[in-house]
N, C-alpha and C positions, 0 to 999 in steps of 0.2 A: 504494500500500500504506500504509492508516495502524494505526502503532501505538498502543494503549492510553497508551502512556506514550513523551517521546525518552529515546533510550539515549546514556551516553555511555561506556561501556566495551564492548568484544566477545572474547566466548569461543569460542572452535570446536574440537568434537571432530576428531581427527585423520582417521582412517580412514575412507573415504567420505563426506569432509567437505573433508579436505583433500590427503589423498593416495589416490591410486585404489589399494586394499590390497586392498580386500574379494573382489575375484577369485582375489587370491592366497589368502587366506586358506581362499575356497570350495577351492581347487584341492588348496591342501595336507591341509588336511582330508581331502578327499575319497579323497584317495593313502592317507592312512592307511587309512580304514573299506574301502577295496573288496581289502587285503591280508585282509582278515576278511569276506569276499563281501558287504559293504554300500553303499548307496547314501547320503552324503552329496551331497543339495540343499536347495533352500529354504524343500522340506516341513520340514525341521529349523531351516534354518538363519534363518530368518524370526521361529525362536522363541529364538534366540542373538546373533541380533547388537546390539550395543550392552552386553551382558552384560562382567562382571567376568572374565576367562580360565580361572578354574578352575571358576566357576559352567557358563559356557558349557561346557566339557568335559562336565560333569557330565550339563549335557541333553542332548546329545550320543551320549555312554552308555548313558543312560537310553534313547532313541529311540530307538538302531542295534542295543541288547544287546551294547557291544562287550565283550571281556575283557580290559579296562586300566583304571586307574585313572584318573582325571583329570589327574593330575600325567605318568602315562606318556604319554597320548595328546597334552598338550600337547607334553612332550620329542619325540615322534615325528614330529610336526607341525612343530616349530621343525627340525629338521634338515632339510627340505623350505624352511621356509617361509623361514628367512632369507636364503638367495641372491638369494630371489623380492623380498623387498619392500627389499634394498640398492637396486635396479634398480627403484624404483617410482615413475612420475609423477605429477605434481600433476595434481588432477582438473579437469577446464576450469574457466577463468577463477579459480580460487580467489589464484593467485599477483596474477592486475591487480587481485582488490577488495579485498585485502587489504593491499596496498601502496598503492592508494587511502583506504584507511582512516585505514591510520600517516602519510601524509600529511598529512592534519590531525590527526593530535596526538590518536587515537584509540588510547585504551593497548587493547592486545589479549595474551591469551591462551591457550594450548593446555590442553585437558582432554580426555586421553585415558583409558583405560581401559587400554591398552596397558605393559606395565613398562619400567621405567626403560632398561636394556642395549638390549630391543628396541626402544626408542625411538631411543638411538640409531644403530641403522642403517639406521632408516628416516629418520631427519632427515640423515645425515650427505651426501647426494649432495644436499639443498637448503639447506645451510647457508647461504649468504649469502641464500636469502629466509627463513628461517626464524629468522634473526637479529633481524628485526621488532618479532618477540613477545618481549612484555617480561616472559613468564613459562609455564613448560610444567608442569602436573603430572601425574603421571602414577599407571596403578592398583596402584602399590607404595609410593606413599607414605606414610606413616605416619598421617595426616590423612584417609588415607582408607580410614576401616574396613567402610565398606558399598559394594558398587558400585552402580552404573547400574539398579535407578531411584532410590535413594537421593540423595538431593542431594548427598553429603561432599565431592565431585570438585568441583562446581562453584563450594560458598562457599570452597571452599580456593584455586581460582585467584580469586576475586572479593577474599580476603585478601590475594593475593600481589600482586592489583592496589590496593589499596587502596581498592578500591571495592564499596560498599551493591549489596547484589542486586539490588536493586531496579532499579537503575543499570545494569542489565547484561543485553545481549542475544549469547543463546546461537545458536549453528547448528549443529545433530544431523542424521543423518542415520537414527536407529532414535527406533523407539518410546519406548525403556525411556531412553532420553536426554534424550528432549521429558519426558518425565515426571521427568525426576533435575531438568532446571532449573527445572521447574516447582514442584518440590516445594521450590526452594531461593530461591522468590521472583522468578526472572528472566523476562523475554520471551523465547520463543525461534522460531527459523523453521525449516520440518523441508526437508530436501532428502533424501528416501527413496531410494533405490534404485529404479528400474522395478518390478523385481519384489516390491517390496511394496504391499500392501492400502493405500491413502492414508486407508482409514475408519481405519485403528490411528494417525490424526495428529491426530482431530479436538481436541484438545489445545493445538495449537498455532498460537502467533499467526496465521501466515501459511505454507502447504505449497508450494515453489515448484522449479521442473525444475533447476535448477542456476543459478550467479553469472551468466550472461547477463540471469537474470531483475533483479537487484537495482543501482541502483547507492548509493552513501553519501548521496547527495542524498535520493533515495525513501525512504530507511529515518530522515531526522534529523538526521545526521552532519554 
């Protein structure tokens, strides 16, 4: 795999990046829309993920006709969803290449879209690997007035790293993510989900099935 330019700092979105969430999140959704005889799947949810949380609601709504508001169907969805992602594992190999990484002296950081409280309960059962990263922002931060595809998420942990965008390679696992880093100067590598379209990646440096495929050698590091 060669890149355009070596990287010496790494950013990775959380959620179907680094912890396997996104089933849960399909699951809780879906609990909510079928109290309102709807179907929450991918025909929607393809067009949500990587999205800002109220945005996402929004389309969400919009697709299903539900009768809540965005702010309600996320509340309804978090009383489901948090048990679900306390209990959520690291998605394969993301723990060995990332502790690979900080190994040499490769500053990394978290850019999620996700808010701060929920953040932490999905970090709190991997704390001691998630201690790594030497900086987490997340999509309530004040720094970040636009979501995903807007770049604000990702030059604000490239600040927190102290590192040029340029300098910095991302890992997303949606569209609208490949396009936030890209809009913010960075190389990034898409790691999609199966059931997304891989033509929505042509965007990106390099599309590859999960950290089996990579190691810190291949990429520069």
């Amino acid at each position: 795999m060669k890149l355009a330019r070596r990287s010496r700092f790494a950013i990775f979105d959380l959620d179907g990046v680094l912890l396997d969430t996104e089933p849960l999140y399909t699951d809780a959704t879906a609990q909510v829309a079928a109290r309102f005889g709807k179907t929450y799947d991918w025909s929607v949810k393809r067009d949500c993920i990587g999205r800002g949380t109220l945005e996402a609601a929004r389309i969400i709504i919009d697709a299903l006709a539900l009768p809540l508001s965005p702010e309600a169907l996320v509340h309804e969805r978090d009383r489901v969803l948090v048990d679900l992602v306390a209990r959520a594992p690291a998605m394969a190999g993301a723990e060995a290449f990332t502790r690979a990484l900080a190994e040499r002296g490769v500053p990394l950081a978290i850019a999620t879209s996700t808010e701060a409280p929920l953040f932490a309960v999905k970090a709190a059962r991997h704390r001691d690997w998630l201690r790594i990263f030497d900086a987490a922002v997340c999509g309530d931060d004040r720094r970040v007035a636009r979501s995903k595809p807007a770049p604000d998420i990702f030059l604000a942990a490239a600040a927190d790293l102290g590192a040029p965008p340029e300098s910095c390679l991302v890992f997303e696992d949606s569209p609208f993510g490949v396009a936030a880093a890209r809009a913010a100067g960075m190389q990034v590598i898409a790691l999609p989900d199966p059931a997304m379209d891989r033509a929505r990646y042509t965007s990106a440096d390099a599309v590859i099935a999960g950290f089996a495929d990579l190691t810190p050698d291949l990429l520069g590091f």
